[in-house]
Wavefront OBJ file of the C-alpha trace (Angstrom):
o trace
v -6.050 -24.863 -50.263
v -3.091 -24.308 -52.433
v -4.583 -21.059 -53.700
v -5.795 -19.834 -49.783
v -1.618 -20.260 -49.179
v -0.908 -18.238 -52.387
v -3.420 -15.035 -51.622
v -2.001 -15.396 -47.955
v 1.557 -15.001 -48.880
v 0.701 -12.032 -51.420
v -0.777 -10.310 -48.932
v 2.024 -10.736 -46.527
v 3.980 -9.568 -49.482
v 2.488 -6.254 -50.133
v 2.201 -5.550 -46.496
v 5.950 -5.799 -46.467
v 6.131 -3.627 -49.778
v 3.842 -0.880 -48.552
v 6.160 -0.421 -44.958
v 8.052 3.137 -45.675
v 11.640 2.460 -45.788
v 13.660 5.245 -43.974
v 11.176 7.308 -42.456
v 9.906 7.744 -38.809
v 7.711 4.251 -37.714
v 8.090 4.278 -34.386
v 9.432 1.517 -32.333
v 7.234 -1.197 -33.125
v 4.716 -0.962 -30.431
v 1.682 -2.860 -32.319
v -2.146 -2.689 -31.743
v -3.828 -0.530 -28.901
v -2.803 -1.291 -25.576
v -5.724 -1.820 -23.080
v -4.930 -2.983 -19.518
v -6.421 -5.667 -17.978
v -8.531 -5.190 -14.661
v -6.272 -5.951 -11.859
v -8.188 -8.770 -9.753
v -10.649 -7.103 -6.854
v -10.077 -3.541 -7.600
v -12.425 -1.042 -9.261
v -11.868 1.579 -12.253
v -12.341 4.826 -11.088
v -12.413 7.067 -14.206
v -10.951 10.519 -14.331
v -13.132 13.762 -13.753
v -13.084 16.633 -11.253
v -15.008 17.438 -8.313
v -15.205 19.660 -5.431
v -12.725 18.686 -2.687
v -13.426 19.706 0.873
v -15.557 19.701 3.880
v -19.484 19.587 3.019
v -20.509 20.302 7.012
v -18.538 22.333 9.726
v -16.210 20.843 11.596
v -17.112 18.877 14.821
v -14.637 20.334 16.922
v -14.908 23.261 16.386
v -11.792 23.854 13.978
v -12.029 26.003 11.000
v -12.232 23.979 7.870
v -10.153 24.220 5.021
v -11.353 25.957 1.888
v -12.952 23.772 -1.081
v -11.376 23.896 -3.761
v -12.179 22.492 -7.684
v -10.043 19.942 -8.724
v -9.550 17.087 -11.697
v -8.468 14.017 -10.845
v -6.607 10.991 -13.904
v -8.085 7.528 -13.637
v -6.968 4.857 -11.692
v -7.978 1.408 -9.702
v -8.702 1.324 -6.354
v -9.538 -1.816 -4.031
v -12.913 -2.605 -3.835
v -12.547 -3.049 0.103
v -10.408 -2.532 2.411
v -7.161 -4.966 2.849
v -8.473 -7.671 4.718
v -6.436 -9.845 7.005
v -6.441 -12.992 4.444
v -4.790 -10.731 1.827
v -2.646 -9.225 4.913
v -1.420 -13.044 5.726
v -0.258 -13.386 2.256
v 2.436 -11.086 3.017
v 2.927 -12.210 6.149
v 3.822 -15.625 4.843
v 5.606 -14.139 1.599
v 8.000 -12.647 3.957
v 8.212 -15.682 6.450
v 9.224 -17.960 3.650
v 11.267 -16.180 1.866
v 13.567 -15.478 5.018
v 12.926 -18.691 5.495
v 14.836 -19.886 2.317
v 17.223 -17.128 2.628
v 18.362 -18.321 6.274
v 18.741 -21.859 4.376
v 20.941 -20.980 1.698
v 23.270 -19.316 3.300
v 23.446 -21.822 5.733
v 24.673 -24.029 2.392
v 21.632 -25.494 1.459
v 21.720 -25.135 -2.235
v 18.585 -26.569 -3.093
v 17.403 -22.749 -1.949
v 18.919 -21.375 -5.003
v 17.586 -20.437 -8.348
v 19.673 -22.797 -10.245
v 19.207 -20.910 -13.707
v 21.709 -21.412 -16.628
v 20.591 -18.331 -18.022
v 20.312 -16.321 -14.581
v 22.977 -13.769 -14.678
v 23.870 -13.094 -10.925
v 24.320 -16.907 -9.918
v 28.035 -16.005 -9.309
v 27.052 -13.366 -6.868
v 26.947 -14.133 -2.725
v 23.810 -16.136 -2.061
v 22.501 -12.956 -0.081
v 21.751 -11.132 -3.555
v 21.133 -14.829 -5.149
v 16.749 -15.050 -6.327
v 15.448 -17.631 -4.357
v 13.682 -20.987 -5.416
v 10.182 -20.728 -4.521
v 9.993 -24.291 -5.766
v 11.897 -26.189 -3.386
v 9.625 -26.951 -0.189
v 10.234 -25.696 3.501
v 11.806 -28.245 5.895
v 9.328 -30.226 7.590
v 9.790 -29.951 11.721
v 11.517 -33.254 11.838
v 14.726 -31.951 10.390
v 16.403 -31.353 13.230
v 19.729 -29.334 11.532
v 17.466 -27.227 9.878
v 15.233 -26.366 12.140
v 18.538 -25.337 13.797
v 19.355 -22.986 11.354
v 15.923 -21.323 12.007
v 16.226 -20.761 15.596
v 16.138 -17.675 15.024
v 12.516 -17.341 14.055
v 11.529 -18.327 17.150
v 11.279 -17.354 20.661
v 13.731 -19.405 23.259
v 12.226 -22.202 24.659
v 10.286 -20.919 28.147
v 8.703 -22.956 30.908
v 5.956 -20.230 30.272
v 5.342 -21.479 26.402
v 3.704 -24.846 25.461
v 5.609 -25.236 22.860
v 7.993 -23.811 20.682
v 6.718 -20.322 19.191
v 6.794 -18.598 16.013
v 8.463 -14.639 16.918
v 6.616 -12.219 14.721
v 9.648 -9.638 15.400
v 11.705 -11.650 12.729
v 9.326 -10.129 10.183
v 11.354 -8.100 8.596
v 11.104 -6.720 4.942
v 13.180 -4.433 3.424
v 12.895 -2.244 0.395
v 14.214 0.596 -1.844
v 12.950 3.508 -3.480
v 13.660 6.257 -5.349
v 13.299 9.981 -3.542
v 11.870 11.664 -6.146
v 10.933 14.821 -3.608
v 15.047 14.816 -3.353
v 15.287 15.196 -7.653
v 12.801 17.821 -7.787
v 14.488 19.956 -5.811
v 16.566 22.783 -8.046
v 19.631 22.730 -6.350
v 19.417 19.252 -7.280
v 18.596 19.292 -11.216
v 20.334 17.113 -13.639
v 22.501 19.438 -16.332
v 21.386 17.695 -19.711
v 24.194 19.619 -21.326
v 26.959 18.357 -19.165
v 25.316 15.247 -18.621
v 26.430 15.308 -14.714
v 24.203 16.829 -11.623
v 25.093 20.205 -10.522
v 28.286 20.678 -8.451
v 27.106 20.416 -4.449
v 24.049 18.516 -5.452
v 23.396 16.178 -2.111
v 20.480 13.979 -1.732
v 18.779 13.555 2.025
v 17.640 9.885 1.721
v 16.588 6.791 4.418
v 19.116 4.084 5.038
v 18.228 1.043 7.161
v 20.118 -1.688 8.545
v 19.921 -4.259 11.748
v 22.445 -4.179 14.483
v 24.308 -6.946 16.547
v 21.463 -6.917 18.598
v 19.195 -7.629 16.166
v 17.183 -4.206 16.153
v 16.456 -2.220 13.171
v 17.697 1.086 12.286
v 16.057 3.656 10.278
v 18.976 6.653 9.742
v 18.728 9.421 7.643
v 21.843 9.988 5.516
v 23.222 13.279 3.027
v 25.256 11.563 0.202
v 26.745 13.220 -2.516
v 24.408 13.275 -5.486
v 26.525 12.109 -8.851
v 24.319 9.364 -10.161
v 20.820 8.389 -9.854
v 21.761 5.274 -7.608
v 22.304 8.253 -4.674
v 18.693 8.943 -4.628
v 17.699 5.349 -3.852
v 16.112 5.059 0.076
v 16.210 1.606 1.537
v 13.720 0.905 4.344
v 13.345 -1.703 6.822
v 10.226 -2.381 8.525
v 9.099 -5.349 10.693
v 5.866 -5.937 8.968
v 3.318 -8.093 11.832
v 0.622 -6.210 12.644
v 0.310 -4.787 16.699
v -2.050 -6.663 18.396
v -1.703 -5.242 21.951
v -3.011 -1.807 20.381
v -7.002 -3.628 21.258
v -6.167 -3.280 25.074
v -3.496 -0.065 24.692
v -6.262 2.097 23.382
v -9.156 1.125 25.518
v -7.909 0.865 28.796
v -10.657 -0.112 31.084
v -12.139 -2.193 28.650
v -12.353 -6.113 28.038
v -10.343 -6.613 24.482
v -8.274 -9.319 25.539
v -9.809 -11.765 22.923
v -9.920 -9.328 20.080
v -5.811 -9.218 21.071
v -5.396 -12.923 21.090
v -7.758 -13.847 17.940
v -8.153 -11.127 16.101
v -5.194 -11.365 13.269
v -4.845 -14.799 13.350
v -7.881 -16.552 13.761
v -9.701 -17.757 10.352
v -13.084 -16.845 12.005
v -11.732 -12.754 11.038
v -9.882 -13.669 7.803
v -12.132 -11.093 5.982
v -12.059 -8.589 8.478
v -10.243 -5.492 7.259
v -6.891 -5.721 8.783
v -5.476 -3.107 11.591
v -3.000 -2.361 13.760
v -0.478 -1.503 10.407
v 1.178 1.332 10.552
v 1.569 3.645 7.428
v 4.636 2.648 6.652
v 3.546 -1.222 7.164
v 1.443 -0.273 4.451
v 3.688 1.240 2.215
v 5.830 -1.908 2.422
v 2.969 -3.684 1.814
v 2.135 -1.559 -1.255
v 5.697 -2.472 -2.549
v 5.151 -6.276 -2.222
v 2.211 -6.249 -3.874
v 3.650 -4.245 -6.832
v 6.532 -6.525 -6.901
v 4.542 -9.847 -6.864
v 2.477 -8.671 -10.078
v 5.407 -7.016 -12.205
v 7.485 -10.481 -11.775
v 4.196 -12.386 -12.560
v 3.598 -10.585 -15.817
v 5.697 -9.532 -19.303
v 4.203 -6.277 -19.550
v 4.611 -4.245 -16.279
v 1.882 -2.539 -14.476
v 1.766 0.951 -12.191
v 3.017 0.457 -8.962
v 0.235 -0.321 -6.206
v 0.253 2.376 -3.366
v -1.926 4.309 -1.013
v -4.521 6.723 -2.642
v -3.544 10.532 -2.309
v -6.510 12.613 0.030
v -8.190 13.733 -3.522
v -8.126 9.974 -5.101
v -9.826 8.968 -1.910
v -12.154 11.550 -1.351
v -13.534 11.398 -5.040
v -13.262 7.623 -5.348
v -15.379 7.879 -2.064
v -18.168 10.562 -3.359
v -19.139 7.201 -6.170
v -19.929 9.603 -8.833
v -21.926 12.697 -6.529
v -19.721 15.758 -6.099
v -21.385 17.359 -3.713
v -22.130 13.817 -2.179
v -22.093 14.546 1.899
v -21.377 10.666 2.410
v -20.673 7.788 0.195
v -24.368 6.726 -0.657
v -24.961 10.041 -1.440
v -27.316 11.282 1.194
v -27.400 13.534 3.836
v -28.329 11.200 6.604
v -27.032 7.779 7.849
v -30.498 6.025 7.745
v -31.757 4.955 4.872
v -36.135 4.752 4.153
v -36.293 1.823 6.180
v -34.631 3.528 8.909
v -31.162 1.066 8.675
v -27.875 2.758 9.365
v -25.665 2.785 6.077
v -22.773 2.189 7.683
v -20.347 0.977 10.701
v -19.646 3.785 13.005
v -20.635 4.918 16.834
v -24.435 6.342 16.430
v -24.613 6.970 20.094
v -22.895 7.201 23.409
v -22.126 3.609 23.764
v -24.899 2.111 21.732
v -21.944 0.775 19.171
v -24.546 -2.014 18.068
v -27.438 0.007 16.756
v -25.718 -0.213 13.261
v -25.670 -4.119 13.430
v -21.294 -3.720 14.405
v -19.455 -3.467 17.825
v -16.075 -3.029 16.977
v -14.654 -3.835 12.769
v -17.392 -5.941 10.599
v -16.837 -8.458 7.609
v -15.388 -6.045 4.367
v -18.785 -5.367 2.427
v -21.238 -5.627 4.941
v -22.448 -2.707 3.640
v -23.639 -1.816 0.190
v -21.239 -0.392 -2.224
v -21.402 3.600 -3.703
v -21.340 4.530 -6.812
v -18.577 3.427 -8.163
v -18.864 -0.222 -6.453
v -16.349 0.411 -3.550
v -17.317 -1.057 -0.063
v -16.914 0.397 3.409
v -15.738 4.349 2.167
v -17.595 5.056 5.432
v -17.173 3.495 8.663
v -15.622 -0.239 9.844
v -12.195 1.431 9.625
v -10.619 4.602 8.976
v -7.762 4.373 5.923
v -4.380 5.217 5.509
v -3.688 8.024 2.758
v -0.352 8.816 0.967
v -1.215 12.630 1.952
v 0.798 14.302 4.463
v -1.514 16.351 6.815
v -1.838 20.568 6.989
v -4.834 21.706 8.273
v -4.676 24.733 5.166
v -2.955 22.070 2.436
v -6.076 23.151 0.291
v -4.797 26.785 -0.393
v -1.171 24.780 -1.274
v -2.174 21.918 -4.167
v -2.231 22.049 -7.256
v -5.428 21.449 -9.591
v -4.263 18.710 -11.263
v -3.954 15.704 -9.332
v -4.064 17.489 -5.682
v -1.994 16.176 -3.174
v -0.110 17.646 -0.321
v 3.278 15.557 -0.168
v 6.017 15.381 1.552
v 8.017 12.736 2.295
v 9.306 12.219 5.828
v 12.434 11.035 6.444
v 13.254 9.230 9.813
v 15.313 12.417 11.996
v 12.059 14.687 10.780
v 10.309 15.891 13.646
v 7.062 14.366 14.494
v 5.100 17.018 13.194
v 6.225 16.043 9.340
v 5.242 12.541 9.808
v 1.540 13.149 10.136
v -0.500 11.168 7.464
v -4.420 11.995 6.558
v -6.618 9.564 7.202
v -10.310 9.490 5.782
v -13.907 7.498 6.226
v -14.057 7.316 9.885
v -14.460 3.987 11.703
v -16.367 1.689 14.013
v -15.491 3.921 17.133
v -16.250 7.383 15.378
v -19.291 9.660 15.023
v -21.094 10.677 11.915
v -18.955 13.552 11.124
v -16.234 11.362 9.931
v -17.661 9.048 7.906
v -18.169 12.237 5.521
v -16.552 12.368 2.249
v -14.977 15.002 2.863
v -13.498 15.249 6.658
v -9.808 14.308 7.306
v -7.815 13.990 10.556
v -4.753 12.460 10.881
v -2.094 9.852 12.428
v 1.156 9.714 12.881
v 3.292 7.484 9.991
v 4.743 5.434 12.841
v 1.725 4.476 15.507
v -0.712 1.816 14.783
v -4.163 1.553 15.430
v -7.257 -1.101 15.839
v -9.025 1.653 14.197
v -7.163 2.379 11.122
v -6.449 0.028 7.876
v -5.881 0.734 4.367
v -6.811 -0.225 0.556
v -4.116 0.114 -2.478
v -4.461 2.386 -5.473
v -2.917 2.020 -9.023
v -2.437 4.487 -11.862
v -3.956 3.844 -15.131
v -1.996 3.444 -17.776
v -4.012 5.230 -20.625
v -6.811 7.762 -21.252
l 1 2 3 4 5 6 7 8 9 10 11 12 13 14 15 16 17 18 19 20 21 22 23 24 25 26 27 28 29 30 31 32 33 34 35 36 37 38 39 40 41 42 43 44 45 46 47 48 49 50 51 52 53 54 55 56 57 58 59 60 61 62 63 64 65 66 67 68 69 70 71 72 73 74 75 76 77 78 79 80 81 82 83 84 85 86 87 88 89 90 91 92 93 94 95 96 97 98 99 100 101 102 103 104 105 106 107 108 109 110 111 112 113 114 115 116 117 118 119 120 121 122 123 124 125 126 127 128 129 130 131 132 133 134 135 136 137 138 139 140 141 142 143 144 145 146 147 148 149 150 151 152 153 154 155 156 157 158 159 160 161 162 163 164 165 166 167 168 169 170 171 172 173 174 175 176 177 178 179 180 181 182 183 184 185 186 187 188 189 190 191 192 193 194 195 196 197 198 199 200 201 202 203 204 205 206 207 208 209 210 211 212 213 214 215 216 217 218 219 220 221 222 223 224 225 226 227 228 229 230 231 232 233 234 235 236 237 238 239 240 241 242 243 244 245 246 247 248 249 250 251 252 253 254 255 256 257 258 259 260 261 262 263 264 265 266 267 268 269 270 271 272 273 274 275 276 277 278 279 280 281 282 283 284 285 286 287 288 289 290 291 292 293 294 295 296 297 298 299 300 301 302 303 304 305 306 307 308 309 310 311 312 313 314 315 316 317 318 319 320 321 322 323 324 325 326 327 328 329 330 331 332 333 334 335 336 337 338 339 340 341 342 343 344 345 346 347 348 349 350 351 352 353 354 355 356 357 358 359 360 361 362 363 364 365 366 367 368 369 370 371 372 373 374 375 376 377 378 379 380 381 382 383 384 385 386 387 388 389 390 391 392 393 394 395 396 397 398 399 400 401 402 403 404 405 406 407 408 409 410 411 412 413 414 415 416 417 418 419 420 421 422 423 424 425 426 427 428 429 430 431 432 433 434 435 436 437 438 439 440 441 442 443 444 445 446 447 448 449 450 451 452 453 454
């Protein structure tokens, strides 16, 4: 034993002896950093592939041109958000205005009370909250008081007391990095300043007397990186009166009522989220794993149109849809997918309206429902010639629309087509669009994150 310790320590010894003293080491970074899988998401590795439409349009429209692109690696959700992992949020953001509300209210107990936490002298508003300490139970009275708020006013129309989804609210920051890019705008490494008349355009929210949210777009003075922050607000329930908006003359009254909250369509993909519902959603999610982890991880957000479309084609570049066929019947003479094969025969595909995530079988790459059920959100800003504009490298026609833009600028692609669409759409490579703002029963969404290596 003695003689294990001895050889142990010698080695340790002329490890130490054999480190160069004074020359270049690096940092200390140690071993070969692999990243772990994040939980129900898919590794999509990097290649290129032919980006465009395979088949002529079906209205008519010229399509843009194909064009050969290569794409880096990255995760990607196996299926579409669903509206279990939607609730999540919805009851991340509940509680913690919840416990918020409470603490300023003077309810310590709501506070992280931390020895070591550095802003405990700050105003409770900018205090981290103590996730530990449970909600109030309905029987106290005083605070149940304090969270009038969260509910509508009593009504001889109401039951009972309601929960107000409006007092969803979530607010977030973010860097406008289309605002650094620009020249007028560059950082002077010399002078170690930004160059005189620099201004960033950026977002700035806040909630009136009235309670309603604001979304203004502001020109500040750009002299530090702080002025190219954004800060959003964005009630975050999803619409539920889109089922009966859309389809007037139709019976979707229960799909209204049920349809988010029921736990009979927990693992239906969820709709009715706007894109930037989703982008908040995005920034949750990217916040709840960096503060759940020591090493931090890419942010989660919503796959550009070239991620999607080659994340959709499973491996098959010239792939026409996701299980690499040219028709949506398989042998057997089963449809591959959730769509509208007929003038109101919305059935023959086993699906009326949205079906359970993975109803379907997966492409080549294991990813569910990249055809059909619902069409997805992209980060992608829509242009009908944005083909002739990318680059090569990591394609992607951006641009960041700020709240005074004109409704043109706020158009977002969407891909995969959905329960209510025809064939044509459900092809890897056909886009159309919706607005940033509107909602849809047709139209969810599934997060993307960079990989952090080769």
């Amino acid at each position: 034993m003695k003689k294990c310790l001895l050889l142990m320590l010698l080695v340790v010894a002329v490890a130490a002896c054999n480190q160069p003293k004074g020359e270049l080491v690096g940092a200390g970074a140690k071993g070969n950093f692999r990243e772990a899988n994040p939980y129900g998401m898919v590794f999509v590795k990097r290649g290129s592939f032919l980006m465009g439409a395979n088949d002529q349009s079906a209205i008519g429209s010229i399509n843009d041109k194909s064009v050969n692109i290569t794409v880096d690696a990255f995760w990607m959700d196996d299926s579409e958000i669903t509206n279990d992992e939607y609730h999540q949020f919805v009851n991340w953001v509940r509680d913690s205005i919840t416990r918020r509300a409470l603490l300023l209210s003077g309810y310590e107990e709501y506070r992280l009370q931390d020895k070591n936490q550095l802003n405990a002298d700050l105003p409770p508003e900018t205090c981290l909250l103590n996730w530990k300490t449970k909600l109030p139970k309905a029987k106290d009275e005083e605070m149940q008081q304090v969270l009038d708020f969260m509910y509508y006013p009593e009504s001889t129309t109401l039951l009972k007391k309601e929960f107000n989804p409006n007092s969803l609210r979530y607010r977030y920051e973010g860097i406008n990095y289309d605002q650094a890019a620009l020249r007028k705008n560059k950082f002077n490494v010399n002078t170690g300043s930004y160059l005189p008349g620099a201004v960033a355009r950026v977002d700035s929210a806040y909630i009136d007397d009235d309670g309603a949210i604001h979304n203004v777009t502001i020109s500040r003075p750009l002299r530090t990186r702080a002025d190219l922050v954004s800060s959003r607000i964005v009630n975050i329930y999803p619409d539920t009166i889109m089922w009966i908006r859309d389809f007037q003359y139709s019976f979707n009254d229960p799909k209204m009522k049920m349809y988010f909250s029921h736990v009979g369509y927990a693992h239906y993909p969820v709709v009715g989220v706007t894109w930037e519902q989703s982008m908040a959603f995005c920034n949750w999610r990217s916040n709840l794993f960096n503060f759940s982890h020591a090493v931090l991880g890419q942010e989660y957000r919503l796959p550009t149109e070239a991620e999607w479309e080659y994340a959709a084609r499973g491996g098959r570049n010239g792939a026409l849809y996701p299980w690499g066929g040219n028709y949506t019947l398989d042998n057997k003479g089963c449809y591959m997918a959730n769509f509208k094969p007929s003038r109101g025969a919305y059935t023959r595909d086993k699906g009326a309206t949205t079906m359970k995530v993975k109803s379907y079988d997966p492409n080549g790459y294991g990813l569910y429902d990249m055809a059909g059920n619902v069409a997805e959100w992209t980060s992608s800003a829509f242009n009908p010639s944005s083909n002739t504009l990318v680059h090569d490298m990591n394609a992607s026609f951006q641009y960041n629309a700020k709240s005074d833009d004109a409704d043109i600028l706020k158009r977002k692609i969407i891909k995969g087509g959905s329960w209510k669409d025809v064939a044509y759409y459900l092809q890897c490579g056909s886009k159309t669009y919706e607005y940033q703002d509107l909602s849809r029963p047709y139209i969810g969404f599934r997060c993307v994150r960079s990989y952090n290596g080769e």
